[in-house]
C-alpha positions as CSV (number, residue, x, y, z in Angstrom):
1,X,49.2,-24.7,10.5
2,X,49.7,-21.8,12.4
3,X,52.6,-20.6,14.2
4,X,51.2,-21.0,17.8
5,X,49.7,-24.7,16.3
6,X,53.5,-25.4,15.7
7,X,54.9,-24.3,19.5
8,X,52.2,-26.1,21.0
9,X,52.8,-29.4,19.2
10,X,56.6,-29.1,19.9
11,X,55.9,-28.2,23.7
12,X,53.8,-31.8,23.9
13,X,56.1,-34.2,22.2
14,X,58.9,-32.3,24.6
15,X,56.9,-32.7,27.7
16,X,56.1,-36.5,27.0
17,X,59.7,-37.0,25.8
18,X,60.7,-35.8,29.1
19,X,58.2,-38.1,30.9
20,X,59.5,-41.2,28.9
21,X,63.3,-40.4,30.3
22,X,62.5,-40.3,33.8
23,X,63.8,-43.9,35.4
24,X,61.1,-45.4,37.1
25,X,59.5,-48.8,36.3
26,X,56.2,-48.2,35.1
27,X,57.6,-45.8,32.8
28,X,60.4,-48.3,31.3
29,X,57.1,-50.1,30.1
30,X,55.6,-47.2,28.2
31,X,59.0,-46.4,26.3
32,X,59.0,-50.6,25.8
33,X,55.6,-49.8,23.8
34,X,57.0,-47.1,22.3
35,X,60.4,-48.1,21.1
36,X,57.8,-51.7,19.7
37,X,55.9,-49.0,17.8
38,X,59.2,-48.0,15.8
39,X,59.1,-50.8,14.1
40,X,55.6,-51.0,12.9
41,X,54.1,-48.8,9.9
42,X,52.8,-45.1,11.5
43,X,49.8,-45.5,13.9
44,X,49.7,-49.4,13.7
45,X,50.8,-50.2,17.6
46,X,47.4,-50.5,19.4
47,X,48.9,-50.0,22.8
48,X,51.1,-46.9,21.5
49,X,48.3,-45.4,19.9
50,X,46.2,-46.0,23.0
51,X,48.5,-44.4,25.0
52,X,48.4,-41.5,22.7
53,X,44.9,-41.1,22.8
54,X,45.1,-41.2,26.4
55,X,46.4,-37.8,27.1
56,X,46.6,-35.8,23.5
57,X,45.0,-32.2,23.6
58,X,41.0,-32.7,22.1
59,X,42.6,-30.1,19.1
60,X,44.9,-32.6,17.6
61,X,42.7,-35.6,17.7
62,X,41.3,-36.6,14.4
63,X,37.8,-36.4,14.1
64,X,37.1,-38.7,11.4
65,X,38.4,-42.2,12.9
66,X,41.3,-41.9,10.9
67,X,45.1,-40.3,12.4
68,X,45.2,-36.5,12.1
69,X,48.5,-35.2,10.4
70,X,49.3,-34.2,14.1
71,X,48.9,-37.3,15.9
72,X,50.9,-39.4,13.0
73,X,53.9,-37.0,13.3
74,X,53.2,-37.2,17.3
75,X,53.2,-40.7,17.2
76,X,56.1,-40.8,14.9
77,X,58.4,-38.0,16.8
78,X,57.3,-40.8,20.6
79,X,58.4,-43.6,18.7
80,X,61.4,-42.5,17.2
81,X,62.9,-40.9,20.3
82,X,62.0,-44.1,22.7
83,X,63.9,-46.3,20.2
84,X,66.4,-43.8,19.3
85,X,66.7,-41.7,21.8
86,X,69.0,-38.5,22.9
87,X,66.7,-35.3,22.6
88,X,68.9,-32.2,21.8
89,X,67.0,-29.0,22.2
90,X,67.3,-27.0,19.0
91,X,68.9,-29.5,16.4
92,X,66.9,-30.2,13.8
93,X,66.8,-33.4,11.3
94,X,69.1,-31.9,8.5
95,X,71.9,-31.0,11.7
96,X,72.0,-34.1,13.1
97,X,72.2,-35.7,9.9
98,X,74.7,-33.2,8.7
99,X,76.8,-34.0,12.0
100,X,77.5,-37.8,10.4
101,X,78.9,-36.2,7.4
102,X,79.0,-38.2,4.4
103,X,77.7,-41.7,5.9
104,X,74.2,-39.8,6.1
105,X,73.8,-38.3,2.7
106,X,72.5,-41.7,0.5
107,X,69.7,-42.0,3.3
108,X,69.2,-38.3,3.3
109,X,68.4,-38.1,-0.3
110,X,66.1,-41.3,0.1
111,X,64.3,-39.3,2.7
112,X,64.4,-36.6,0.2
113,X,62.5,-38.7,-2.5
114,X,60.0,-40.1,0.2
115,X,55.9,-39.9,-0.9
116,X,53.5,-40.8,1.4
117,X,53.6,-40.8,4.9
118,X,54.9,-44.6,5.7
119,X,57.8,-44.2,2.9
120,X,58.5,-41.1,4.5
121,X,58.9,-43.1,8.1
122,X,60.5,-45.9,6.8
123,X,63.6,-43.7,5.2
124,X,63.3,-41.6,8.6
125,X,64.0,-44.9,10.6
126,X,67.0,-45.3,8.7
127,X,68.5,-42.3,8.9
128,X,67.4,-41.8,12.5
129,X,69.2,-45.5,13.7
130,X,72.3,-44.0,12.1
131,X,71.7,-40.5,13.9
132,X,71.8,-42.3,17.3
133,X,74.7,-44.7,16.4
134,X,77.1,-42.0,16.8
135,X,77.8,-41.2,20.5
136,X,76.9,-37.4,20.9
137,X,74.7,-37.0,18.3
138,X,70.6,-36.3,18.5
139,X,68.2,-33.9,17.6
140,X,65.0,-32.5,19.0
141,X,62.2,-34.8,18.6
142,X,60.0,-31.9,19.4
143,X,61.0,-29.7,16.1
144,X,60.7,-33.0,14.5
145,X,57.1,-33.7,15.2
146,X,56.1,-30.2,13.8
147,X,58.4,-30.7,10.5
148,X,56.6,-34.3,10.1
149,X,53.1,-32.2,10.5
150,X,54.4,-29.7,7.9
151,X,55.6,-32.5,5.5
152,X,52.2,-33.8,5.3
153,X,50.9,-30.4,4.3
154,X,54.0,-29.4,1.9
155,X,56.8,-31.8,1.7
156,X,59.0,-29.9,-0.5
157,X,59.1,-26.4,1.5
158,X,59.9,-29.5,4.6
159,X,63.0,-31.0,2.7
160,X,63.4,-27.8,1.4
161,X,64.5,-26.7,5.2
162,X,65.9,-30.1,6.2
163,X,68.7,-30.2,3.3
164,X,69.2,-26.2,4.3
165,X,69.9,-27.4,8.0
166,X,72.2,-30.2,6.3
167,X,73.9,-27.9,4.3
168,X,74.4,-25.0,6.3
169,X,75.4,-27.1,8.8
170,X,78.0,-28.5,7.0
171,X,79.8,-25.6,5.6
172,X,80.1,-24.3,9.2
């Protein structure tokens, strides 16, 4: 995917992010659905995938019945925030997990090792419930729907940037 594919995937999963924080009601439902959706295998939740489909640009859809590797990391960057919350402009996976020190690095390396899609969102649960355990801790759900859309293309260049994050992060 290209590099203006990337920004404009990043910019939506901001936009809705910033939607789903806004106190009002009706709202609280949709992050309800959302945060529900967490728990579920990626792109299970009818009513999170409906509301989705109800407003993604026509150039992520899937065209084949089946997710698109942008609306699974879409849907997974939505649920993860609404049940995990905190967005932090700029920090990536591998910084927030770095920012937990040692407690992180077993479910790190599982993410690591992850092989399909609903292994690697299973071991990205973990390690995001752990991220948001710690009070002043998050990371941009934007950056992480484009690294999930890259993962599904080339996981190890993805990990690849995720432990350099971690790392370089850590000797700082």
């Amino acid at each position: 995917m290209d590099t203006e594919g990337k920004t404009k995937i990043r910019s939506y999963v901001s936009s809705r992010i910033k939607i789903l924080s806004i106190d009002k009601s009706d709202l609280k439902g949709e992050k309800a659905i959302w945060r529900h959706a967490f728990a579920k295998p990626v792109c299970e939740d009818i009513k999170a995938w409906s509301l989705l489909e109800r407003d993604i640009p026509g150039d992520f859809a899937g065209k084949t019945g089946t997710p698109s590797y942008v609306e699974n990391a879409i849907y997974m960057a939505i649920a993860a925030y609404a049940a995990c919350g905190s967005n932090v402009e700029n920090v990536s996976l591998g910084q927030a997990a770095s920012a937990l020190g040692d407690s992180s690095r077993n479910r790190f390396t599982r993410l690591e090792k992850s092989r399909s899609l609903n292994e690697l969102w299973m071991n990205l649960k973990s390690i995001l419930r752990l991220i948001s355990s710690k009070k002043g801790t998050g990371l941009d759900y934007g950056l992480l729907a484009r690294d999930i859309t890259d993962w599904q293309f080339d996981s190890i260049r993805t990990i690849r940037k995720w432990e350099r994050d971690y790392y370089h992060k850590n000797t700082k």
